[in-house]
C-alpha positions as CSV (number, residue, x, y, z in Angstrom):
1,X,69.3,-10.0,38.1
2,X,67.6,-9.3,35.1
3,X,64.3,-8.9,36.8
4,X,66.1,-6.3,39.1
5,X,67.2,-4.1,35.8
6,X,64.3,-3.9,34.5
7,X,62.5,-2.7,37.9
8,X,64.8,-0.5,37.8
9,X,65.0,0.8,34.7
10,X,60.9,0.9,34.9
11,X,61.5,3.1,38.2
12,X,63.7,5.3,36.2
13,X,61.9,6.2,33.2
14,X,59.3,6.7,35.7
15,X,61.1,9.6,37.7
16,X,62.2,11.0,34.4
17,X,58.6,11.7,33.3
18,X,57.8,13.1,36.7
19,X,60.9,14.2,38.0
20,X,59.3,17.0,40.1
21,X,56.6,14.8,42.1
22,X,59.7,12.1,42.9
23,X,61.5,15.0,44.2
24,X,58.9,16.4,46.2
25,X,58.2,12.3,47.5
26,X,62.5,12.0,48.3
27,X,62.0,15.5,50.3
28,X,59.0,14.1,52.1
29,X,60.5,10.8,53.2
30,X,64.0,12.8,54.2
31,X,61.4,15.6,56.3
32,X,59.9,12.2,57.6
33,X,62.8,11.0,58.6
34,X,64.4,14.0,60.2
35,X,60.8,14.4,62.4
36,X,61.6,11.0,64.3
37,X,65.7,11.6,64.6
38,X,66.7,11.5,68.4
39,X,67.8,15.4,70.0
40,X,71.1,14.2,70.2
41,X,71.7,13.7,66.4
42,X,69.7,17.2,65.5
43,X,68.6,20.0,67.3
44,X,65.3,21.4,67.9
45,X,66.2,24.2,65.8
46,X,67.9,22.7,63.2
47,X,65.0,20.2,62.8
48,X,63.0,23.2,62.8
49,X,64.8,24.6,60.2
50,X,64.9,21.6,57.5
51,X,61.4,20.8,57.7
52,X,60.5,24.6,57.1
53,X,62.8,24.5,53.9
54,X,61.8,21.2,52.9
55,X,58.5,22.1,52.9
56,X,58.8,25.1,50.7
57,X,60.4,23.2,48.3
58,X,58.0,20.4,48.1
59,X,55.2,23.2,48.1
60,X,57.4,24.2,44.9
61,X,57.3,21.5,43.5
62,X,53.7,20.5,43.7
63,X,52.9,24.1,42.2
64,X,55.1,23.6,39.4
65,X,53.7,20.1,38.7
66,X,49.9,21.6,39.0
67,X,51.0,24.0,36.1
68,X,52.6,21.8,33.9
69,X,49.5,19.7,34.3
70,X,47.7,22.7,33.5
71,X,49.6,23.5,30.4
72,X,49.6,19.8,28.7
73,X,45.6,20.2,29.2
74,X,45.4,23.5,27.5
75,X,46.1,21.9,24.2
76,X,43.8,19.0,24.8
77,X,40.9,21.3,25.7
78,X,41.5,23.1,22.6
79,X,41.2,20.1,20.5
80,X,38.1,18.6,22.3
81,X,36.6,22.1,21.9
82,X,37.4,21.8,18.3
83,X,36.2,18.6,18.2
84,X,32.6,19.3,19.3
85,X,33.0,22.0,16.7
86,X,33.3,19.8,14.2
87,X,30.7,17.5,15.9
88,X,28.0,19.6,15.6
89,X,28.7,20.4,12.1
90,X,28.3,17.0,11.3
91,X,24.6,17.0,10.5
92,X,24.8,19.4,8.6
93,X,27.5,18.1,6.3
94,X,25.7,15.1,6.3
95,X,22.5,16.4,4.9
96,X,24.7,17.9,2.3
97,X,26.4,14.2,1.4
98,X,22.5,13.1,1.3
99,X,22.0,15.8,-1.0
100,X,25.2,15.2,-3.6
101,X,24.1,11.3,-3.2
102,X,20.8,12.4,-4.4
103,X,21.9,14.7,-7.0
104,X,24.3,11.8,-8.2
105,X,21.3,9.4,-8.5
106,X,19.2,11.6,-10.4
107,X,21.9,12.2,-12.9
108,X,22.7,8.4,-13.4
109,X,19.0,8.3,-13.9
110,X,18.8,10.8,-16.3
111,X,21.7,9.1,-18.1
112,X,20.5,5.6,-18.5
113,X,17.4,7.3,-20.1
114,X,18.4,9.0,-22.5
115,X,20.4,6.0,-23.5
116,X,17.4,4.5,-24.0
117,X,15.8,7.1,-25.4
118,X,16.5,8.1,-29.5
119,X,15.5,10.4,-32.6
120,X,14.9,8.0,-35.3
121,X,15.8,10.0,-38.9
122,X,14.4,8.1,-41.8
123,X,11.7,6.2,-43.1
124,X,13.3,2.9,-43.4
125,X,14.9,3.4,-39.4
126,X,10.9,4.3,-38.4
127,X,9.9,1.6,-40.7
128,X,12.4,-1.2,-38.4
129,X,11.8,-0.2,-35.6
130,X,7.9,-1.1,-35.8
131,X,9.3,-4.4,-37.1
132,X,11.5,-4.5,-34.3
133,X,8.6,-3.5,-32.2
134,X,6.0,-5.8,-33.4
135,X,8.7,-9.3,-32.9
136,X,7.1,-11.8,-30.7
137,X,5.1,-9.0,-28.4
138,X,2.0,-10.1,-26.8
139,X,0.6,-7.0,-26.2
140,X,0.6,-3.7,-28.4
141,X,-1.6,-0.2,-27.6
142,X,-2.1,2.3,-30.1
143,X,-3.5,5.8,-30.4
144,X,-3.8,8.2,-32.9
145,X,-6.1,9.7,-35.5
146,X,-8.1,6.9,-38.1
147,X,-5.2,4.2,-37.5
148,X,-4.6,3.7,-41.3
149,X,-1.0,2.2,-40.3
150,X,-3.0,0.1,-38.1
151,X,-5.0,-1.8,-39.9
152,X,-2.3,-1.8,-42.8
153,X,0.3,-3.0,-41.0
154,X,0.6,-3.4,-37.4
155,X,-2.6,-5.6,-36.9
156,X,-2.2,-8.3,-39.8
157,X,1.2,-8.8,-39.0
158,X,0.7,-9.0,-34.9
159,X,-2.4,-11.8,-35.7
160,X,-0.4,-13.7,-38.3
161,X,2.6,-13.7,-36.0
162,X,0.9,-14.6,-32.5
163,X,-1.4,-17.7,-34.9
164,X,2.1,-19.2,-36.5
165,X,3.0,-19.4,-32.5
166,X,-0.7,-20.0,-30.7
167,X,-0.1,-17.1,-28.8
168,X,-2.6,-14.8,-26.9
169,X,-2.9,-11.4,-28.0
170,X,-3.8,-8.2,-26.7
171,X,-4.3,-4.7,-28.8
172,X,-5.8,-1.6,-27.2
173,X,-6.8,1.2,-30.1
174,X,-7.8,4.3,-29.6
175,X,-8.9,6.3,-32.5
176,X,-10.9,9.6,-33.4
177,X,-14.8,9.2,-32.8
178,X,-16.1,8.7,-36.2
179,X,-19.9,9.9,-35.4
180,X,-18.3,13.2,-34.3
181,X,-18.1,15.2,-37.1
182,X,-16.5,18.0,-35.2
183,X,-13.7,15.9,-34.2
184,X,-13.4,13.9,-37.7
185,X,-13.6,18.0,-39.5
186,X,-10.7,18.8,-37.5
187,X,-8.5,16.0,-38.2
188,X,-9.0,16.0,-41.8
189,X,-8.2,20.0,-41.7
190,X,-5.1,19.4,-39.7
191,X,-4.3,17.0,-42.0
192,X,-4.7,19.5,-45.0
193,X,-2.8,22.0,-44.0
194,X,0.2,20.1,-43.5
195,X,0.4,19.5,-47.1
196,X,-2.1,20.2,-50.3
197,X,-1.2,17.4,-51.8
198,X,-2.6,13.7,-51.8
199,X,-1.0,11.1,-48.8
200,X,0.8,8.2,-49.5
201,X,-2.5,6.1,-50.2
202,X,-2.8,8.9,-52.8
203,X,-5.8,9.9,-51.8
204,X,-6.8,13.7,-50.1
205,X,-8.0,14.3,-46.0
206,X,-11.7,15.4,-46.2
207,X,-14.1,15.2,-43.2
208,X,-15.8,12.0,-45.2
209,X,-12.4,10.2,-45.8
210,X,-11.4,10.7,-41.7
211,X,-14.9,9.3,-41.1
212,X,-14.7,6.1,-43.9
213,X,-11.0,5.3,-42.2
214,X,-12.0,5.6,-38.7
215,X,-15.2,3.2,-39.6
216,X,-12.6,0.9,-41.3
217,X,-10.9,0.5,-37.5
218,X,-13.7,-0.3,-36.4
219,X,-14.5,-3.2,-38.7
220,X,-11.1,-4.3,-38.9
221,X,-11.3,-5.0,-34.9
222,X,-14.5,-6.9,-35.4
223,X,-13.1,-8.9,-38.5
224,X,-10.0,-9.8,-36.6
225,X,-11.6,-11.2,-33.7
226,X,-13.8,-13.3,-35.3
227,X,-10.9,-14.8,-36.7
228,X,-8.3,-15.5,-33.9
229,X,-9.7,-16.8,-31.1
230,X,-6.9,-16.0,-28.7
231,X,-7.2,-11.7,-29.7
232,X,-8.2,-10.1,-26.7
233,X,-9.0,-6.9,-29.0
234,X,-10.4,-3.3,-27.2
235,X,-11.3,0.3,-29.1
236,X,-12.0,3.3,-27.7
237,X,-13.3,6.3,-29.8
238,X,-12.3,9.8,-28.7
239,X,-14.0,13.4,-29.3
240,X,-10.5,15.0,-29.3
241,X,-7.9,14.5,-32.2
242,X,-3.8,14.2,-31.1
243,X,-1.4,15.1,-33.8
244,X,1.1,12.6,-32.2
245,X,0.8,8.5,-32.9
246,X,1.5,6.4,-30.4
247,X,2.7,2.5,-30.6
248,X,3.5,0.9,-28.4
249,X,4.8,-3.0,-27.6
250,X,6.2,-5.2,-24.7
251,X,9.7,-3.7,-26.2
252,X,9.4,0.0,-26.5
253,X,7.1,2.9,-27.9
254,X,7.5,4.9,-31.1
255,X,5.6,8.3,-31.5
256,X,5.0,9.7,-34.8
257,X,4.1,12.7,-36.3
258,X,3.0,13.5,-39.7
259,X,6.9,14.0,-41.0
260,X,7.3,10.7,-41.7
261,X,11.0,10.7,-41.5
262,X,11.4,11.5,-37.9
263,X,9.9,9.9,-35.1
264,X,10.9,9.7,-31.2
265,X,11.2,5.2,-29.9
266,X,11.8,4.4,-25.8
267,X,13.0,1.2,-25.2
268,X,10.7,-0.7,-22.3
269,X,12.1,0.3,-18.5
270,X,13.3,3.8,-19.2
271,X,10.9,6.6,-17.5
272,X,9.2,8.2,-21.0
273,X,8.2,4.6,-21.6
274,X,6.4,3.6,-18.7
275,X,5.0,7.7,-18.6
276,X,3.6,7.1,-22.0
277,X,2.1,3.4,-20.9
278,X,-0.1,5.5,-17.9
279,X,-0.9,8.1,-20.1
280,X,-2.5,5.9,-22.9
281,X,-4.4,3.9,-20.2
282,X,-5.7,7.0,-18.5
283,X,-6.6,8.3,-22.2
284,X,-8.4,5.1,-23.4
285,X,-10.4,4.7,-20.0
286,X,-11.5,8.1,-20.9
287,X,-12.9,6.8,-24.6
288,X,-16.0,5.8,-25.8
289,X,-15.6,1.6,-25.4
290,X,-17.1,-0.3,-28.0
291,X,-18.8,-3.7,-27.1
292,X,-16.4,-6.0,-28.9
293,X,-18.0,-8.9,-26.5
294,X,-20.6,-8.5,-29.6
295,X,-18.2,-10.0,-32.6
296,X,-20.6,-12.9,-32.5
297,X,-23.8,-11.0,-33.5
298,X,-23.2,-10.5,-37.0
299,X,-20.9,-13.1,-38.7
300,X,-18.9,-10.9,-41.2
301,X,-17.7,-13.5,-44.5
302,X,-14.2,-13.0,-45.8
303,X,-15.3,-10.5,-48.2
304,X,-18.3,-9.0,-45.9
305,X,-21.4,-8.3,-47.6
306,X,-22.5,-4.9,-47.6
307,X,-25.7,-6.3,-45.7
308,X,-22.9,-7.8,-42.7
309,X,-21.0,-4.7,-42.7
310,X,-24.5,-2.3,-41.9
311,X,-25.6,-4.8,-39.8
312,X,-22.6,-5.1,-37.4
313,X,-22.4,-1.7,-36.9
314,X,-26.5,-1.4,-36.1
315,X,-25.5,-4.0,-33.7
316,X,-22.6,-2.4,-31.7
317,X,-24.5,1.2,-31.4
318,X,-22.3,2.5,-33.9
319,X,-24.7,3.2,-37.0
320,X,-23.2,4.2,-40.1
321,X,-24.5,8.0,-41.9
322,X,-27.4,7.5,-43.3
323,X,-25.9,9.5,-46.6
324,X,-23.5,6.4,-47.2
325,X,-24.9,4.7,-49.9
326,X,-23.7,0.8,-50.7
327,X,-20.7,2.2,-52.9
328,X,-19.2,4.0,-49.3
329,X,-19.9,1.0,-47.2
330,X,-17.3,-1.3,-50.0
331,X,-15.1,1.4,-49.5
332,X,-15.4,1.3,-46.0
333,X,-14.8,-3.0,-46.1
334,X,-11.7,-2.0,-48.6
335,X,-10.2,0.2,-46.4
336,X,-10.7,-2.4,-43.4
337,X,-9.2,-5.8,-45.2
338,X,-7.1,-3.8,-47.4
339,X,-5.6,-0.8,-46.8
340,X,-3.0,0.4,-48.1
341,X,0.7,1.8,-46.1
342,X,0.4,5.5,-45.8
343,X,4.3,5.7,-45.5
344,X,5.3,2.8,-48.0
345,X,8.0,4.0,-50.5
């Protein structure tokens, strides 16, 4: 019984939704129906009669069906037409979604460095951040003019550090050619006319103090490597001054200029840094190499002679002026083993 009800009730929502076609399928069956009816029950002409009737009405009926078909499709038309549309905008507002992504990327980029990126504003911030710099690196590049801060600082304290550990160390220096007295004229100028009065090793830039300091380098490197066996040590001299200093460690990279209150650090992974890193390899590669495979020629003493310190540099095809007299060469060996912080309070 319950089975039958729910036939039913299927059957009847059915006709509801297409009320028209079930009415046009009753008339059908009833036209059926009267077709086959015996003469005696219905005339000819009555017969004749029903069936034409009938058959308007179902023809009614199917024409109103076929436009209400027509009408629920208008609708649907409409929204696949707005559909493709949309569909073949879709590339297009794509690309632009590529583009924002790309745009967002670049931004975050830009963001992380100039987080790592900072203006340091004093002497004693500049001063620890090449502490910082120089902790526990094993490699450390440097180029600038004669590298006073060099051999004052950076390279005593980078040998004593990597011999209290047994660690290998690599420096790469590039500094001003000190047989180009074009080059060492126009450092010790530039250096002038910043100020007209003596540096912080209290002395004055001439053309003969860039060349003594730039010698000094030279020696320093030599003296150095003789005495740590695990320095891998390389310097290149240039025939063009930069008025920027570069330093830089397995941690980050200070520039300095000759305010020595301000100076520019970026911390290792950031873009500036690893910029910097190709651009001082592609600037040393471009140097003048001296053959530091020849430390072993000329055994310099603790205090080298001024015989050793002549010799060595005979020997790496980097002869000193013949106007230095034995007097410039000390000074030369002073400047090398003990030079003194150019930006020391």
């Amino acid at each position: 019984m319950a089975g039958l009800r729910a036939a039913v009730g299927q059957a009847a929502a059915w006709a509801g939704k297409n009320v028209d076609g079930a009415i046009a399928l009753v008339l059908a069956v009833v036209v059926g129906v009267l077709g086959v009816l015996p003469d005696d029950v219905l005339s000819d002409k009555v017969k004749s009669q029903l069936v034409s009737g009938t058959t308007l009405v179902v023809l009614a009926l199917v024409a109103t069906a076929l436009l209400r078909d027509r009408a629920r499709q208008e609708p649907v038309e409409e929204a696949m037409h707005a559909t493709s549309g949309v569909l073949a905008r879709l590339p297009e507002r794509l690309g632009r979604l590529d583009q924002l992504e790309e745009l967002v990327a670049g931004t975050r980029r830009a963001l992380e460095d100039m987080a790592v990126i900072r203006i340091l504003g004093s002497r004693h911030e500049i001063a620890q951040a090449h502490a910082d710099a120089r902790r526990g690196t094993d490699h450390w590049t440097f180029k600038g003019g004669t590298g006073t801060y060099m051999r004052a600082v950076t390279l005593p304290e980078c040998v004593a550090a990597a011999r209290r550990d047994r660690r290998h160390l690599t420096i790469r220096m590039e500094i001003i050619d000190p047989t180009d007295e074009a080059v060492c004229e126009s450092y010790a100028h530039y250096r002038r006319s910043l100020s007209d009065r003596p540096d912080g090793t209290g002395e004055m830039w001439t053309t003969e103090r860039a060349r003594k300091e730039s010698y000094a380098s030279v020696l320093a490197a030599f003296w150095y490597r003789q005495r740590y066996g695990l320095l891998d040590i390389a310097v290149g001299l240039s025939p063009v001054m930069t008025t920027f200093r570069w330093d830089m460690s397995d941690r980050s990279l200070i520039m300095t200029s000759e305010d020595p209150n301000r100076a520019i650090i970026a911390y290792s992974g950031s873009f500036f840094y690893g910029s910097c890193g190709a651009e001082l390899r592609t600037s040393f590669e471009q140097a003048r190499r001296l053959p530091i495979d020849r430390y072993r020629s000329v055994q310099l003493s603790d205090e080298p002679t001024v015989e050793e310190v002549r010799r060595l540099f005979d020997g790496v095809e980097l002869p000193l002026p013949k106007s230095f007299t034995d007097r410039d060469v000390v000074e030369v060996t002073r400047k090398a083993l003990r030079a003194k912080d150019p930006y020391a309070p």
